[in-house]
N, C-alpha and C positions, 0 to 999 in steps of 0.2 A: 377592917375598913380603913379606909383614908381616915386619917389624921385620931384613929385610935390611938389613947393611951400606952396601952400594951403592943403595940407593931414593934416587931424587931426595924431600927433604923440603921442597921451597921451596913457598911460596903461589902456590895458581895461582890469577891473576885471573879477574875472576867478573861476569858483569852483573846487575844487579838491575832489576826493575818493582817503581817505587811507583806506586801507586797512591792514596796516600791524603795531605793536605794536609800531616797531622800527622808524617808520616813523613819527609816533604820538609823540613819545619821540622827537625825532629832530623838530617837529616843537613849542615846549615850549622853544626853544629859541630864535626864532623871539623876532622881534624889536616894531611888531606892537601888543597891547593889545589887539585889537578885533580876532587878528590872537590866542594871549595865551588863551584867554576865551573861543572862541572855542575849543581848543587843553585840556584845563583842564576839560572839561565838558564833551568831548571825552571819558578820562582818567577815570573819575570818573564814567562814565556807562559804558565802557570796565570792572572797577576794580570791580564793585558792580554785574556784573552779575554771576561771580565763585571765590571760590580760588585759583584756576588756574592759572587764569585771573589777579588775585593781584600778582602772584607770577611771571609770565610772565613779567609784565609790569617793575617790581621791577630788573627781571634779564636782561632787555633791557636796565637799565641803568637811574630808573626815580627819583632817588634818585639826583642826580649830579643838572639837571632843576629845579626842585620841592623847594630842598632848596636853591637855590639862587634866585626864586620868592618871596619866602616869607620876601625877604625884598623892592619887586618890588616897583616905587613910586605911581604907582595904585592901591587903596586900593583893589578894585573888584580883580584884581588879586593875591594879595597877599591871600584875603579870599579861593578863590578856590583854589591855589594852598596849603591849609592846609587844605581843605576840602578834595582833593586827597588824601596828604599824613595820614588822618585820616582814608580814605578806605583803603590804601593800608596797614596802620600798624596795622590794624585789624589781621593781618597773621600772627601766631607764627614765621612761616618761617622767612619773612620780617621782625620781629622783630630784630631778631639773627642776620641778613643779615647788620640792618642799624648799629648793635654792633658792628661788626666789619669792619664795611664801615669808611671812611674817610670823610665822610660829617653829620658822625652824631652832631659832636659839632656845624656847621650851621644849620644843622633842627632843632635841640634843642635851639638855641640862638633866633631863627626865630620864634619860637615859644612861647616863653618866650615874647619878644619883644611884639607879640600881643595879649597875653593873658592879658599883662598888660598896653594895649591899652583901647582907650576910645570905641571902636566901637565892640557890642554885637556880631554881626556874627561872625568879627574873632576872640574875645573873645572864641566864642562857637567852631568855630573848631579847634582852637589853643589849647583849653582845651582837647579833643577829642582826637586828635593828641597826646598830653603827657601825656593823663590818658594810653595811649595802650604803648609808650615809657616807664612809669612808672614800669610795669609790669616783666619788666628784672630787673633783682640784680644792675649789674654794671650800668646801665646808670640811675637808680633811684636811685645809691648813687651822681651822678653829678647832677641830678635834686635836690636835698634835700638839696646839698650846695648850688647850686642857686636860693635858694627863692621861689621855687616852691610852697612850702606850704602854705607862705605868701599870694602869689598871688592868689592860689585857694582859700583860704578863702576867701580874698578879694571879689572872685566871687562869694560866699555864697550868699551876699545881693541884687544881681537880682533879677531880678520877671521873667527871663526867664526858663522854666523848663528844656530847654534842656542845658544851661548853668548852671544849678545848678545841673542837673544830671552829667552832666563831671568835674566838679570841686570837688564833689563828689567821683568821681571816682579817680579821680587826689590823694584826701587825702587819700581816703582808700589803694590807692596802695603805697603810700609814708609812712603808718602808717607802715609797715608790718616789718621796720627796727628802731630798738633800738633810732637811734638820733633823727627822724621822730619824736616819740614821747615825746622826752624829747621838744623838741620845740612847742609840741600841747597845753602847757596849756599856754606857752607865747604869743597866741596869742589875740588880741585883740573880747574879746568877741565871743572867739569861740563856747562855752560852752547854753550862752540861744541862738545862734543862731541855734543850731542841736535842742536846744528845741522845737524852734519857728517848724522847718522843720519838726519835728516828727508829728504834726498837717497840714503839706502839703493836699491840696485837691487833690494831684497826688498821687495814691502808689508807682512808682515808686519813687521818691522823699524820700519818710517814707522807703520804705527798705532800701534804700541808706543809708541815716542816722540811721536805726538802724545798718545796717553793719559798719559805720565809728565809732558809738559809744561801738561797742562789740569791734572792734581792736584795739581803744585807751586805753578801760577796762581793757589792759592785763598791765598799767603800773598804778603803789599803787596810784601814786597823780591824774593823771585823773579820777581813780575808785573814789575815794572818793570826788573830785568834781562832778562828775556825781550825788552821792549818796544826797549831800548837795543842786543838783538843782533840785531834784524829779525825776530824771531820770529813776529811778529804776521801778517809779509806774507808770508809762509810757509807760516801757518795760512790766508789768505786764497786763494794761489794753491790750493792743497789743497779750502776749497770750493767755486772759481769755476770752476774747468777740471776737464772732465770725465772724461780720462786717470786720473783721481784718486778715479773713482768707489767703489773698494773701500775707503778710506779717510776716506769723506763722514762717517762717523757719528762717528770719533774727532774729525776737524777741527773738524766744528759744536760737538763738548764743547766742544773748547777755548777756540775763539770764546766759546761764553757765560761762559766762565771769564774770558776776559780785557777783557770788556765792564765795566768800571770805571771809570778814569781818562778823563779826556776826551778825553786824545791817544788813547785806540784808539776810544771814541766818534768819534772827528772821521775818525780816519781810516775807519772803515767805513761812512760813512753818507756820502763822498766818492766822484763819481763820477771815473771813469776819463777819464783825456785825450783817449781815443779814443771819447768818447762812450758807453761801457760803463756798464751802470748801477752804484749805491752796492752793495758786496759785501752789505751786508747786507741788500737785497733776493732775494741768488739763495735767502735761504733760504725766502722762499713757492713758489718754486718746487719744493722740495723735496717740498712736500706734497702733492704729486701723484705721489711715487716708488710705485714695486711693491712695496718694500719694508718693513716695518713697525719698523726699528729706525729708517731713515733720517726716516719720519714721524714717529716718537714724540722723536727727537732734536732734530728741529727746533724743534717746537712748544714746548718746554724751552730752547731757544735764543730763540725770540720773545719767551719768560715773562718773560726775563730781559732784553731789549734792550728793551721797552715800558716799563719802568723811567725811561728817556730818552725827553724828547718830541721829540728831534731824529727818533729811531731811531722811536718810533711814528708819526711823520706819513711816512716814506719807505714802512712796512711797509703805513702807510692805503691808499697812493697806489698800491701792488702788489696790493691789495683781498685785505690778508690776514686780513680777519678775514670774506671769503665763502668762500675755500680753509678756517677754521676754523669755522666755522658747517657747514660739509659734511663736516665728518670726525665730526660729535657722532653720528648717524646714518646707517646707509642709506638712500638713495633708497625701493628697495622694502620696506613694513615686512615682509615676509616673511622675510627679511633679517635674523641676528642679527648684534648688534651686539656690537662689537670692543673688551670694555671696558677695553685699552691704553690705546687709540686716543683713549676717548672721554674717560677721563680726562685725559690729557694734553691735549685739544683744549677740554676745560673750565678745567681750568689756566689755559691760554693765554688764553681767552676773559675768566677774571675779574680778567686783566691786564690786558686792553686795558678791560673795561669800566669804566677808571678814568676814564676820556676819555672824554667824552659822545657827539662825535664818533661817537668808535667803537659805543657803544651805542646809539645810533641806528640807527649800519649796518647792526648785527646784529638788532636789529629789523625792518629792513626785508627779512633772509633767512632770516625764520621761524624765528629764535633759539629762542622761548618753548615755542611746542610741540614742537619735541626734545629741549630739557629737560626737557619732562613728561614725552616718553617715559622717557626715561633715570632720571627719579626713579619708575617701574617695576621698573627692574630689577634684579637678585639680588644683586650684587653691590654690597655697602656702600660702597665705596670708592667706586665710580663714584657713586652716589645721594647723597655727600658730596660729591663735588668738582660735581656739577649745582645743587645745591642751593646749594654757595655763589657759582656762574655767577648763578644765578638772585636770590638776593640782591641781589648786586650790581647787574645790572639791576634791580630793583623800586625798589631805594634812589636810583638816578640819574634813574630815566623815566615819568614817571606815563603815558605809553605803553605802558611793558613793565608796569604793574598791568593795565592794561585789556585788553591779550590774555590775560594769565594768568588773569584774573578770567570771561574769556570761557566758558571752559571749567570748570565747579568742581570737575571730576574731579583737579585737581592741588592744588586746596587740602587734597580730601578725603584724598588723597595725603599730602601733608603734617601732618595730623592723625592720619594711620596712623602715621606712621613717629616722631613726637615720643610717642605712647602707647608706642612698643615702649621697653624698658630695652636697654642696652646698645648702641645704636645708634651708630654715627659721624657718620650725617648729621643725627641730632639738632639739636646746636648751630644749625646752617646751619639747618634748616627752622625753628626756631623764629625765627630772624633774618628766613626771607622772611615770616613771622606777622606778624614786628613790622612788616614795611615793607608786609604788605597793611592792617594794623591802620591803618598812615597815612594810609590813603586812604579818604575816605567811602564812596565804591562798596564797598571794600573790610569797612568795618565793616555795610553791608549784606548782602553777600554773606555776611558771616560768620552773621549772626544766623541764620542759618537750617542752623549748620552745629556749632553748639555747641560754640566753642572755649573753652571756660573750664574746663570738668572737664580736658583733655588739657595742660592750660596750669598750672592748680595743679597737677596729678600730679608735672610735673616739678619743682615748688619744694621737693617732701619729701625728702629724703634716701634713704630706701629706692631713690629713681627711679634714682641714679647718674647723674644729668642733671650735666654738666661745671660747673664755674663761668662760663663766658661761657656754653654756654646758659641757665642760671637767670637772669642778665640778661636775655638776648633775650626771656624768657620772662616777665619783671617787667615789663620797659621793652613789651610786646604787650597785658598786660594793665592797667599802667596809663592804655593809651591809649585800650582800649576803654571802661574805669570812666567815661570823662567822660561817657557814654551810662548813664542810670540801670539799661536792664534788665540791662545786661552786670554791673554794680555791684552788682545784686539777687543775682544767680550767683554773683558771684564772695563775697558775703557768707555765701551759705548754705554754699559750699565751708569756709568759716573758712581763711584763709589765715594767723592771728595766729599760729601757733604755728611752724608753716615759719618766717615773719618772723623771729621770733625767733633763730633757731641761724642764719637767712643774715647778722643782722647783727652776726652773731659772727664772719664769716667777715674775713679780713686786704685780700685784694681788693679796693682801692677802687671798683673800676666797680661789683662787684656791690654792695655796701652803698650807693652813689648810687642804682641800680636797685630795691633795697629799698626807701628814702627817698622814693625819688619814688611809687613804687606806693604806701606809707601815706598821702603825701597825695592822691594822687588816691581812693581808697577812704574816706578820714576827712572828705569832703563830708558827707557822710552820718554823723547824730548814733550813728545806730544802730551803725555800722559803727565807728564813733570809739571807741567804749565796749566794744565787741568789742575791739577791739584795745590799747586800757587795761588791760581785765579780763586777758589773756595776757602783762600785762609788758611790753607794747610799747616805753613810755618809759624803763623800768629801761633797754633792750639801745640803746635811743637814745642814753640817759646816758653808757652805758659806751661805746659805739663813739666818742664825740662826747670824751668824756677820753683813749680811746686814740691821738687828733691831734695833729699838736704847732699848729695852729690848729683854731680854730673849724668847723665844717663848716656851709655856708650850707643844702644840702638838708638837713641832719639836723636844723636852726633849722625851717625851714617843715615838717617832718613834724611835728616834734612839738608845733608852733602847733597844726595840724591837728589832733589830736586831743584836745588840748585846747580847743581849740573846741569839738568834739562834747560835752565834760565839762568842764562849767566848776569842777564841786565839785573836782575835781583840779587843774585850774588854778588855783583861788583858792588850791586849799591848800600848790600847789610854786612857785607864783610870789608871791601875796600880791596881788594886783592882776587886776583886769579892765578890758577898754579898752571904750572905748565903743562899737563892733565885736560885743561879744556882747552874746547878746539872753539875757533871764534866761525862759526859757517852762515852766519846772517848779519846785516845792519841791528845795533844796538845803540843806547845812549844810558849816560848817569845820570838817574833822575836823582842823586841824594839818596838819604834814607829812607826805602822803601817802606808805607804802615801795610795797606789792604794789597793796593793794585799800585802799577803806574801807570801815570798817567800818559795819554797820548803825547807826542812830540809835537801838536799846535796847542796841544793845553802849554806843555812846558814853557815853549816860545813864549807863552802868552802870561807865564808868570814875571813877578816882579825881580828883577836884577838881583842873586843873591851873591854874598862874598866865600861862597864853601866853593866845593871844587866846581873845573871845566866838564863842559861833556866835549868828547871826543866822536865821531859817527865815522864808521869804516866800515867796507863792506870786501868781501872777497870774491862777491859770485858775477858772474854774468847779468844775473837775473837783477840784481840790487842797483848793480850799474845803469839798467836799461830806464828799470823806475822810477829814476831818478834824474834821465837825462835832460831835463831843461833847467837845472838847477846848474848853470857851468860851472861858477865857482868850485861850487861839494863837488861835483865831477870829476875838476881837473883835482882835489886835492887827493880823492879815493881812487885816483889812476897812478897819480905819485906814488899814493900807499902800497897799491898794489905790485906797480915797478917795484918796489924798494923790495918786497916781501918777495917775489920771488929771485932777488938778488942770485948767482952760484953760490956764493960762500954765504951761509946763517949768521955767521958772526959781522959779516960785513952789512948783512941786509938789517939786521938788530942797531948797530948803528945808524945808518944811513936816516931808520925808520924814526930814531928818536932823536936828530940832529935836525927832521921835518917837523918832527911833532915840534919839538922846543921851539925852531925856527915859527912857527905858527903862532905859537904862543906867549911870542915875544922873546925868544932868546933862553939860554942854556939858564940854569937855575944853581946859584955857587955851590958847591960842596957845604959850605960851613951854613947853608939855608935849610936845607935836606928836611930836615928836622921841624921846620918851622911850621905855622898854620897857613892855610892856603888864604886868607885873609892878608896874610903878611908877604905873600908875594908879586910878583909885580903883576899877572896873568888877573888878576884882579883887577887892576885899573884896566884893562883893557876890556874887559866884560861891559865895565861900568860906561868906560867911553862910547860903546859903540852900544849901550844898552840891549844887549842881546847874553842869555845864557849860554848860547851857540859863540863859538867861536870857528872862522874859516875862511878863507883866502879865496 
């Protein structure tokens, strides 16, 4: 009965169904262990059966629980709850999540704590848990100051495989930063213990350790400890024998990793005693695998060993660049195309087309037309990395202009894709421009395809067109200008003002590309004074002072345009050569800043002591525009008689015995020298308050 003496009053235990994520989270904070074990084991097959699932449980809050178990004073506990947070950091998501969480410095402390504990389990998920931690920037630069690499080395020397797979993992992702590897060769015996590991009866294990040994490769003093502990032949046996096949793709990293120094040059480009070919031929073989890591690894490994001409004429002689010319496409165009693949195999291709050799080869297995195809298609990367294949041959082979040119479906191609903004392949198509522009066929083909509007587009800023494409893009159209129609184009576009802000730019290729384009464009008087009028020479001036020498292209642009304008040139230099032809009315306004000014502004300035303007015309036309002005009339008929004198030397006289005569009189020999202030052609300005001086 109620409230009996003798009733049992003890708690009787009880099962529960949760069913809900959130519920599960709350009971990892019970007091009783057998209550968390169950609650983490929960956790841990909720998290492992989706990513959903890990991302659910993470946004219910299991980050908070999780790390303050893992300093529980049950070890069972502390084990499984870093066995959860190893499922659940498996989650890119969760990664980012625990980044910017507030309990990542106690799951990372928690974790640390028992990786470098006595007891293997949570050694192993502790490890597990900060090899997926690792994996982020920022919390793998806090793991790398706290020991972490220490520790996982430490954990090298198990016999457990799944603890030496995650400490493994732990180094690899800790190599991937600069200090990481400055502290790999301090460590005790780290060096024969990956050797020991390379000989693991797990594959798993042996990839592992090739991958840690290819990422610590990328710094001189590891490579060369490597080199010193046989590591090299190691990595060799791994891609020559085919026992080793599950292993092929970490081996080939390493190989291109330790393709530097000339002692592993020499050694892999050495064939075998037994008549075995050089190793670093098995890898054209490669590119005929079923597999698409082991092809795209390779061809990344070739990129890298064509570098060396030792290593490209072995890889010639294995006709690796027709195993690479057949990976850019399928056979049947029906057939889509694998844009891994074909990236990686253009890569490769615009490595070897440094060697003429080799671009030839590839010429002769229809290179050209499946990089048109491939500059088709959707994918930007791939239409980048074709395009700069494609360069590169146009640039080496007036062979590969002439197939490309064959077809104009790939120029037009190329004029599509340099109009879009935002483009990657950009840069590159504007580069095969310039190298079709080199070629006469080339600038005929072009005429008919209007490359000049698509070409200035990109010199504006609005275009977002990169700095080396706005080169490729100057240095195309100043080779076209040497052709007057292209020059007529590219004038009406007005390029002066683009000009401008590019040769503000710090760059020196591009502001050479600038320079050159103003002189090729300033042939042309019209086109000279166009680009006067815009400031051109101001932004010459200033790019030309921002040197610590002289710049020779920036000397001949700005010859160049002052050519076209000689009133400017008289008035910033003081002299003309005998090179310019005088064929219009001009005057000296002084030292020219922006523009000059009209001839009634001049008039209409104030009386100054620097020099005369002089006004001479040679044409017909100048004489007639001018004829109720008698005086200037009669004095530019003078001029005229005089200049076409019979004898030059008499008419050279005659003309400066008028001038001086005009001017008040011959000027001594021993004045020469003097300021124009100080001679007498000054009082006569002043007298007759006029800048004009004329008869």
């Amino acid at each position: 009965k109620k409230g009996s003496s003798d009733a049992d009053d003890s708690f009787k235990p009880i099962e529960l169904s949760i069913t809900d994520v959130g519920t599960l989270i709350l009971a990892l904070s019970s007091a009783e262990p057998s209550i968390l074990d169950k609650a983490c084991e929960a956790l841990e097959a909720f998290a492992t059966a989706s990513e959903r699932n890990r991302e659910a449980a993470v946004a219910a809050g299991a980050f908070d629980p999780l790390g303050k178990l893992l300093s529980h004073e049950v070890d069972d506990v502390k084990h499984q709850a870093a066995m959860c947070l190893d499922t659940l950091l498996s989650n890119f998501q969760n990664r980012l999540a625990l980044k910017q969480s507030q309990h990542s410095t106690t799951i990372i402390e928690g974790c640390l704590q028992l990786l470098q504990g006595e007891n293997p389990i949570g050694q192993e998920n502790a490890s597990g848990c900060l090899a997926s931690i690792a994996q982020e920037y920022t919390p793998r630069r806090m793991l790398c100051n706290s020991g972490l690499l220490g520790a996982a080395a430490k954990g090298l020397s198990s016999s457990e495989p799944a603890l030496l797979r995650n400490c493994l993992k732990c180094i690899f992702a800790l190599l991937g930063d600069y200090p990481a590897r400055d502290q790999f060769l301090h460590l005790d015996g780290i060096i024969p213990t990956l050797v020991a590991l390379l000989d693991s009866e797990y594959s798993e294990i042996q990839r592992l350790a090739l991958r840690v040994t290819g990422m610590a490769s990328r710094a001189n003093a590891a490579r060369d400890a490597f080199y010193e502990a046989g590591v090299l032949e190691a990595i060799i046996t791994f891609v020559t024998e085919k026992r080793y096949e599950a292993a092929h793709v970490e081996a080939i990293d390493a190989m291109s990793v330790m393709l530097f120094e000339p002692v592993a040059i020499q050694r892999v480009c050495q064939a075998g005693a037994d008549g075995s070919p050089a190793p670093i031929t098995h890898i054209v073989k490669f590119l005929a695998s079923d597999q698409q890591e082991v092809i795209v690894r390779s061809l990344a490994c070739i990129t890298a060993a064509v570098r060396n001409a030792d290593m490209q004429r072995l890889l010639h002689d294995a006709k690796v660049e027709e195993a690479a010319v057949g990976l850019l496409v399928p056979e049947d165009p029906k057939q889509p195309v694998n844009d891994i693949i074909s990236k990686a195999a253009c890569d490769a291709l615009t490595s070897m087309a440094h060697s003429k050799t080799s671009a030839e080869t590839m010429i002769g297995f229809d290179v050209i037309p499946k990089l048109q195809r491939l500059l088709a298609q959707a994918d930007d990367g791939v239409v980048a990395a074709a395009a700069c294949t494609m360069q590169s041959l146009l640039r080496q082979l007036a062979g590969a202009r002439a197939s490309f040119l064959s077809n104009t479906a790939g120029l037009t191609r190329l004029l599509e894709i340099v109009s879009l903004d935002h483009s990657l392949a950009r840069a590159q198509s504007l580069a095969c421009l310039f190298r079709l522009a080199e070629d006469d066929k080339g600038q005929e083909v072009m005429a008919n395809h209007s490359p000049v509007k698509p070409l200035v587009h990109c010199l504006h800023p609005e275009s977002n067109t990169t700095r080396d494409g706005q080169a490729y893009a100057m240095s195309a159209l100043a080779t076209l200008c040497t052709k007057q129609s292209f020059r007529q184009q590219t004038y009406e576009a007005d390029i002066s003002r683009p000009l401008c802000v590019i040769l503000e730019y710090e760059e020196q290729a591009t502001r050479i590309a600038a320079t050159q384009l103003i002189t090729a464009c300033a042939v042309d008087h019209a086109f000279a004074r166009q680009l006067h009028d815009a400031g051109v020479l101001v932004k010459l001036s200033q790019a030309d002072a921002s040197l610590i020498l002289p710049s020779p292209y920036i000397a001949m642009a700005r010859e160049q345009v002052l050519r076209g304008n000689l009133a400017a040139k008289y008035a910033l230099d003081n002299v003309l050569s005998t090179s310019d032809r005088l064929t219009s009315l001009f005057y000296d306004a002084g030292r020219a800043q922006d523009q000059l000014p009209s001839l009634e502004a001049f008039l209409a300035e104030p009386v100054n002591d620097q020099r005369p303007v002089v006004l001479a015309s040679f044409t017909k036309n100048d004489i007639a525009g001018i004829h109720i002005d008698k005086p200037l009339s009669s004095l530019i008929k003078s001029v005229k008689d005089n200049h076409h004198s019979s004898s030059p030397v008499d008419a050279v006289q005659a003309l400066a015995q008028l001038v001086a005569s005009r001017l008040g009189g011959a000027v001594p020999r021993s004045d020469i020298g003097a300021f124009s202030c100080q001679i007498h052609f000054t009082q006569l300005k002043t007298s007759n308050a006029s800048n004009v001086l004329y008869e």
